[in-house]
C-alpha positions in Angstrom: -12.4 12.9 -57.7 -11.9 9.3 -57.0 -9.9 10.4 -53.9 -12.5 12.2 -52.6 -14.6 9.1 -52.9 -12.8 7.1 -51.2 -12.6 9.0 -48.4 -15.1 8.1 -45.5 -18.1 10.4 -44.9 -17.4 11.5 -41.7 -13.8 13.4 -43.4 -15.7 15.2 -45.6 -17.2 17.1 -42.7 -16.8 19.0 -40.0 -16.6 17.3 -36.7 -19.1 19.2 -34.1 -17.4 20.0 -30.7 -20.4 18.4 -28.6 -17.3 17.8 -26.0 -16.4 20.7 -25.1 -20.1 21.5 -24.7 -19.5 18.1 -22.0 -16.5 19.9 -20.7 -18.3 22.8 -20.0 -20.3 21.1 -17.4 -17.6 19.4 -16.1 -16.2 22.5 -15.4 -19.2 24.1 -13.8 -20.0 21.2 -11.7 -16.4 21.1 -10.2 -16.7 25.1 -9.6 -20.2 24.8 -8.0 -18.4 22.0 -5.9 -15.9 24.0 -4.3 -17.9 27.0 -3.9 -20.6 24.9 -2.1 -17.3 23.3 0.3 -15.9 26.6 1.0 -18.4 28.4 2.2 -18.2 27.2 5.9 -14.2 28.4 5.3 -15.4 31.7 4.4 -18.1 32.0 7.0 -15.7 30.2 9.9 -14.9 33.7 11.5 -18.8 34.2 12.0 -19.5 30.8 12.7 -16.8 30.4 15.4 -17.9 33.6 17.5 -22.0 33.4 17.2 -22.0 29.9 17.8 -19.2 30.0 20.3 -16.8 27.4 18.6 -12.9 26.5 19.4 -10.0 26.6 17.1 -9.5 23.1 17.6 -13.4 22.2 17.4 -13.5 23.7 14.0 -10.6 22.3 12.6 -12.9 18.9 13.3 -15.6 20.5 11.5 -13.6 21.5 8.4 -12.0 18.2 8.3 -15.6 16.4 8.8 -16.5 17.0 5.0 -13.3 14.8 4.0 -14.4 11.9 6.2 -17.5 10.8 4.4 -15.8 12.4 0.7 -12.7 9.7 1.1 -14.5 7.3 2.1 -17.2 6.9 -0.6 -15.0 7.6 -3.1 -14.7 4.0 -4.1 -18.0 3.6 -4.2 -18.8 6.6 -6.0 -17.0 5.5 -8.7 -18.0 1.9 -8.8 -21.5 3.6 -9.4 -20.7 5.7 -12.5 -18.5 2.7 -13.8 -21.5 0.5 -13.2 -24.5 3.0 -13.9 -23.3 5.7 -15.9 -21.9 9.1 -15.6 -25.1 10.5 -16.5 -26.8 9.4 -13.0 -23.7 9.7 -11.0 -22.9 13.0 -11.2 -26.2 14.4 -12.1 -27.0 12.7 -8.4 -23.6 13.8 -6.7 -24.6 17.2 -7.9 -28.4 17.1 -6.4 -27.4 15.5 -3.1 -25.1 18.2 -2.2 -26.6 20.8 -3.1 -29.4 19.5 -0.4 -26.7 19.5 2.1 -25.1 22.9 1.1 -28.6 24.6 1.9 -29.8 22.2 4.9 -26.4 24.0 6.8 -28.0 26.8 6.9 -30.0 25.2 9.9 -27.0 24.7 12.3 -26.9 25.2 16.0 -23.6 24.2 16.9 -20.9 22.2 16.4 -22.9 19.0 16.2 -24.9 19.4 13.4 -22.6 21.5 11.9 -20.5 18.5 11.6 -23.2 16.4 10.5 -24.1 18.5 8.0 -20.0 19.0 6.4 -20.8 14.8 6.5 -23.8 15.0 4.4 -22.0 17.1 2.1 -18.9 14.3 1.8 -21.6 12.3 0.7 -22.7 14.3 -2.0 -19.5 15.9 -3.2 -17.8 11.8 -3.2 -19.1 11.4 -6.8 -18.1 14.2 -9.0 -14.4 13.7 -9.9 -14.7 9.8 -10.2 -17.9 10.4 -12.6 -15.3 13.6 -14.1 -12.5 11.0 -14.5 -15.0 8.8 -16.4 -16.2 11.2 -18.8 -13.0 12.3 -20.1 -11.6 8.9 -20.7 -15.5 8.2 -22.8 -15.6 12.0 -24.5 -12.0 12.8 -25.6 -9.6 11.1 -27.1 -5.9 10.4 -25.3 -4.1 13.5 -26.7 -6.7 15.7 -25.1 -6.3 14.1 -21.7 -4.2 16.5 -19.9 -6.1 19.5 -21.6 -9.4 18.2 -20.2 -8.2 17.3 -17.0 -6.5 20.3 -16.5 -9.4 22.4 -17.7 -12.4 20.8 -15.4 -9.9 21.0 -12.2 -9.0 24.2 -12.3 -12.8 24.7 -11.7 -11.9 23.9 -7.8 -9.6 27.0 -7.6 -12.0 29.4 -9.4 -14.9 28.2 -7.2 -13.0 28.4 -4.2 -11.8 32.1 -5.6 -15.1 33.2 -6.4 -16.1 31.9 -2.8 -14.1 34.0 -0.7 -15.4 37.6 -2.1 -18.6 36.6 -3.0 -19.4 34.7 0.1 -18.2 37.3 2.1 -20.5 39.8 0.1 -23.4 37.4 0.8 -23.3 37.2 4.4 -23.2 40.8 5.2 -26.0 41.0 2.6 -28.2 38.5 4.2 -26.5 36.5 6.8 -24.7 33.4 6.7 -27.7 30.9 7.5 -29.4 32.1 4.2 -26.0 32.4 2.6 -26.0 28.7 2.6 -29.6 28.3 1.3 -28.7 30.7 -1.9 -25.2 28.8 -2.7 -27.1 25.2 -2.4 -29.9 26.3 -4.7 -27.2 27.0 -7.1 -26.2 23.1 -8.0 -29.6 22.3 -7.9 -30.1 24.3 -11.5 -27.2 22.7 -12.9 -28.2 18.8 -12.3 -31.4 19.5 -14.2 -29.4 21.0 -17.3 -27.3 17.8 -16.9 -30.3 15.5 -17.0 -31.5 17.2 -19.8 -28.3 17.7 -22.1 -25.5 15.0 -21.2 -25.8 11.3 -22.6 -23.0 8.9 -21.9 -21.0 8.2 -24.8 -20.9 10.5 -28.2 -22.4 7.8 -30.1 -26.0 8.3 -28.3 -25.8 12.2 -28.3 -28.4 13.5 -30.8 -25.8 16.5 -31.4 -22.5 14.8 -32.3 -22.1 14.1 -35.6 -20.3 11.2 -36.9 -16.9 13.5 -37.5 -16.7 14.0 -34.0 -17.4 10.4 -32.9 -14.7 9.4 -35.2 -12.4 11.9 -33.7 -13.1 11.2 -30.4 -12.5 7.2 -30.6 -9.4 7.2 -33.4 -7.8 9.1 -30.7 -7.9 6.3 -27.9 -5.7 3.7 -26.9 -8.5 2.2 -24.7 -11.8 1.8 -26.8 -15.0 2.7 -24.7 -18.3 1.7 -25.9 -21.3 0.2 -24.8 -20.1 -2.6 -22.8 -19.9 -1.8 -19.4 -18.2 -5.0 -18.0 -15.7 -4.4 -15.5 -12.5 -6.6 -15.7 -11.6 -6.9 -12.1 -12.1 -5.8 -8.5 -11.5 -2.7 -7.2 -8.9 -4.2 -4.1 -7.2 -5.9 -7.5 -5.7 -2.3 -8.3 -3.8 -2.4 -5.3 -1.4 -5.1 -6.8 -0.3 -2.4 -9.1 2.6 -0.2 -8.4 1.7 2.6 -10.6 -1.7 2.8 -8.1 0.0 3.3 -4.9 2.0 5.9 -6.4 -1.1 7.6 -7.7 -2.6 7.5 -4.2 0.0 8.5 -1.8 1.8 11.3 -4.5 -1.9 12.5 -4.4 -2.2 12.9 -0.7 0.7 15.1 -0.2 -0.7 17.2 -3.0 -3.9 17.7 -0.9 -2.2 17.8 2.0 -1.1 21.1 0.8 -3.6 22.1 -1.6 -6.8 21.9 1.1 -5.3 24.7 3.3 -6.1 27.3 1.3 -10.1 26.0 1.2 -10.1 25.7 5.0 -7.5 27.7 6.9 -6.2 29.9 4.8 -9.4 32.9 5.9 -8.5 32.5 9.5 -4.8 33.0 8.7 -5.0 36.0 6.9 -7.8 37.3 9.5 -6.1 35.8 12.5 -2.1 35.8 11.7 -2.0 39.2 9.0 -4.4 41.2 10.9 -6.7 41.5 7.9 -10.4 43.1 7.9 -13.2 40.5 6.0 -13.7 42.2 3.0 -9.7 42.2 2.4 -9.4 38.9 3.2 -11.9 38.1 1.1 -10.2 39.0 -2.2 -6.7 38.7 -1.0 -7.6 34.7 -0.3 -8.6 34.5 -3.5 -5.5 35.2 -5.4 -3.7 32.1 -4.6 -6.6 30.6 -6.0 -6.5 32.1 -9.2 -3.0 31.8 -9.8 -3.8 28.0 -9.6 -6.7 28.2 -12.0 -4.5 29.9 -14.6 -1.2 27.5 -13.8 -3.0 23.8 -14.1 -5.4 24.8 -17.5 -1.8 26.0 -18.7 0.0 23.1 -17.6 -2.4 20.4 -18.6 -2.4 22.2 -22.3 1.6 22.4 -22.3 2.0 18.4 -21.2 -0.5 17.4 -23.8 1.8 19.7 -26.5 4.6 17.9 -25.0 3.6 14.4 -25.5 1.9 14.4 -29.0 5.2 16.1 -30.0 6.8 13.2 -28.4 9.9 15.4 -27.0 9.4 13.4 -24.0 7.6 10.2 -23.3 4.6 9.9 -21.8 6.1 9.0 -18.6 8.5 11.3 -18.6 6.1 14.1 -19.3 3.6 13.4 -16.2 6.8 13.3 -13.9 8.2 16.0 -15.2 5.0 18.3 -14.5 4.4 16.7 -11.1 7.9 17.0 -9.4 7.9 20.4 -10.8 4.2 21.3 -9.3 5.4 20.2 -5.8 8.9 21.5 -6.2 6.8 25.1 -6.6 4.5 23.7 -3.6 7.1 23.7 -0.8 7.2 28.0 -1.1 4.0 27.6 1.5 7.0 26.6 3.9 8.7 29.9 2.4 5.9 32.1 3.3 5.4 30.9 6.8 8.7 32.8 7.9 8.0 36.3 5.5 8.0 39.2 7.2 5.5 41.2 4.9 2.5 40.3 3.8 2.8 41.0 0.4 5.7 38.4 0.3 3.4 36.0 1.8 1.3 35.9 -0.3 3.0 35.3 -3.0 4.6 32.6 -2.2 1.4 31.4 -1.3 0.2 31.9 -4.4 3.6 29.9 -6.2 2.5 27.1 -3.8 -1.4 27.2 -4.6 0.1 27.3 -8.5 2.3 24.3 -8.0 -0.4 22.2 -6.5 -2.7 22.4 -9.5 0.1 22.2 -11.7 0.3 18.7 -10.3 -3.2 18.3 -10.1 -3.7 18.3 -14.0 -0.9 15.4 -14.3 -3.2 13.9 -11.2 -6.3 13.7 -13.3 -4.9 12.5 -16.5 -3.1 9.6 -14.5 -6.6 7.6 -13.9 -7.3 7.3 -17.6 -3.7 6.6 -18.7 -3.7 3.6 -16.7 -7.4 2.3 -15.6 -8.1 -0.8 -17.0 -10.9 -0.9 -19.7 -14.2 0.5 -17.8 -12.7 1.4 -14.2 -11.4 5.2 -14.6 -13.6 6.1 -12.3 -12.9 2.9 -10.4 -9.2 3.9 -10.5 -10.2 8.1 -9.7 -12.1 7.3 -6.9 -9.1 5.1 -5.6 -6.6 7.7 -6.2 -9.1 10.5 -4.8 -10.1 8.3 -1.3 -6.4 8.0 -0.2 -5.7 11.8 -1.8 -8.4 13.1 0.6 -7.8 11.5 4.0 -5.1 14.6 3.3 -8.3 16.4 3.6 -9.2 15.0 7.1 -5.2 15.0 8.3 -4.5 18.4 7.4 -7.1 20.7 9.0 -7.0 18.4 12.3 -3.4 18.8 12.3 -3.1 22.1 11.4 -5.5 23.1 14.1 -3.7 21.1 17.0 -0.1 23.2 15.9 -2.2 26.7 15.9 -3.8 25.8 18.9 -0.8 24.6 20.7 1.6 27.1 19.4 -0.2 30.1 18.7 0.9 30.8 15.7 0.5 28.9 11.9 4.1 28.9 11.3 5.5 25.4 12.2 2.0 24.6 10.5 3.1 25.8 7.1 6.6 24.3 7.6 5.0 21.0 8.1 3.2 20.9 5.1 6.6 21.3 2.8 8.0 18.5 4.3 4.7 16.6 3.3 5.5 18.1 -0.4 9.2 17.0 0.1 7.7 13.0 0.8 5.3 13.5 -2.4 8.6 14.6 -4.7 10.6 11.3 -3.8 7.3 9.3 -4.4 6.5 10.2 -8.0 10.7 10.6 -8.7 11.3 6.7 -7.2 7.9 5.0 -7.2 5.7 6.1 -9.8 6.9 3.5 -12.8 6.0 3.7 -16.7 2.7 5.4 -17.2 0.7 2.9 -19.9 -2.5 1.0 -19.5 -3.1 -2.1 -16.9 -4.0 -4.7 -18.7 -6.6 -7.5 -16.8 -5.6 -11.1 -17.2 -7.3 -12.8 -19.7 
């Protein structure tokens, strides 16, 4: 009996799971995300014949979004560092959502690409703002998990997209196919106002069990104290961050293919009707949902049974995820389609595999109070992958005819990411800020 009284209160009950609640919305915010960016993929057949627009134009168009999204990524996360997660995403979420439905109102390829710009804008402050609520919600041995988990929300948006996007425009057109998507995100970011909080000490739902959980669990301590221990350019001193960075942008390199080009290839290159292209787009997708909540479960496993170091673990599950990535080379030379895609699919499955190693990186190593400082970083550089890839994509299709020496490219951009995390990337631990 005296044992039991000597143990704190908050053993003696059991912890809520308020965070997953947290991830929840993380998850649904990144799915909403993607949905909202692929729609002009989906509806890029349509688009480019009614409003009489160039494979080479609209490669400029579905780069456009990644301009303004890279860009303010550093800023984006400065905010949420600075402000609060609560405001930065809940914001991010709004201001896109705006964007999404204002596309609707397009003429051509000028406001078109304005519009893709607006929605940059928006879309610049979810995973920064993600990053920062997992490092301030879950403890270290969850890190993966939740990483994993709220990323693989891209590829079941993007999935969901394809058929249902597809399904809305021959139900009401694509203009107003824009205006019901946007309307969707709008919904969430009240919920978000209404529910999230920004730590588990100030959330009228968390019990103390949880709290206790939650912060016994971390290496880095996150409270109330907001200060930020050093510029954002002082990140770039660190090895470990330009590893982060340029490993990322081979990953979406690859990865952004399958939200932008991959519709016209299957409609364009496999001789495939909407509706089928619709759901066979999707499977890639899907594969990568399943593969990176898998993944970022197994690495976690892997580390808090200390088989393998940290280090080792995040290398281990990135050079693998790109090793499975270069199969999109593979499938560029299959004869049948149903070979094609699935080695799309591998590919699509390694890039996520390395995603949820991608997303667990920022809080292993952000000094205390920049993860999103540190996400944003890492997602900036990742994304002018974003802007490279459609443009360049479009120039070989256009030039060539064909997206074959477009897919071969691509692995050899996997083939650079490989040799960066095997020879750059160093010991994954926190930066420490001098003193």
């Amino acid at each position: 009996m005296s044992d039991v009284a000597a143990l704190p209160a908050s053993s003696l009950v059991k912890a809520t799971k308020i965070r997953w609640i947290v991830a929840g919305l993380m998850w649904s915010a990144i799915a909403i995300n993607y949905i909202d960016r692929t729609v002009l993929s989906a509806a890029a057949p349509h688009l480019s014949a009614e409003l009489s627009i160039p494979a080479d134009q609209m490669g400029f168009i579905l780069s456009a979004f990644f301009w303004s999204y890279a860009l303010l990524q550093i800023p984006a996360g400065y905010f949420a560092d600075r402000f609060g997660q609560k405001i930065g995403l809940g914001a991010s979420v709004g201001l896109w959502s705006v964007a999404t439905s204002a596309t609707g109102l397009a003429t051509g390829f000028y406001s078109l690409f304005a519009m893709r710009l607006g929605l940059g804008v928006g879309e610049a402050g979810a995973y920064p703002s993600n990053a920062g609520i997992a490092s301030k919600w879950f403890p270290d041995r969850e890190r993966a998990t939740i990483s994993g988990l709220f990323d693989s929300a891209s590829k079941f948006g993007g999935a969901v997209a394809m058929p249902l996007i597809v399904w809305l425009i021959a139900l009401v057109g694509w203009r107003m196919t824009f205006v019901v998507i946007g309307a969707i995100g709008v919904v969430w970011a009240i919920i978000w106002w209404w529910f999230y909080t920004e730590t588990p000490e100030t959330h009228p739902m968390a019990n103390k069990a949880e709290v206790d959980y939650i912060r016994d669990g971390q290496a880095m301590k996150h409270g109330e104290d907001k200060t930020i221990p050093m510029r954002w350019y002082e990140l770039l001193r660190y090895r470990n961050i330009w590893a982060m960075c340029l490993g990322f942008f081979t990953i979406n390199y690859i990865s952004y293919f399958f939200i932008t080009w991959l519709p016209m290839y299957l409609v364009k290159e496999k001789g495939m009707g909407m509706i089928q292209m619709g759901f066979i787009a999707a499977l890639p997708l899907l594969s990568g949902l399943v593969a990176e909540i898998v993944a970022g479960m197994l690495s976690d496993r892997v580390v808090r049974s200390k088989r393998l170091s940290l280090t080792a673990t995040r290398k281990l599950f990135l050079i693998a995820g790109l090793s499975m990535a270069l199969c999109i080379g593979l499938a560029a030379v299959a004869e049948s389609v149903a070979l094609t895609v699935a080695l799309l699919c591998i590919a699509k499955a390694g890039t996520t595999i390395a995603a949820s190693q991608v997303w667990a990186l920022p809080g292993d190593v952000a000094p205390k109070n920049m993860t999103s400082v540190v996400a944003g970083l890492q997602n900036m550089v990742s994304n002018f992958g974003g802007v490279v890839g459609p443009i360049v994509t479009g120039f070989i299709v256009a030039q060539t005819g064909s997206f074959t020496a477009a897919l071969v490219f691509s692995a050899g951009i996997g083939m650079l990411g490989i040799l960066n995390y095997a020879l750059l990337l160093g010991k994954v631990e926190p930066i420490r800020a001098a003193a």
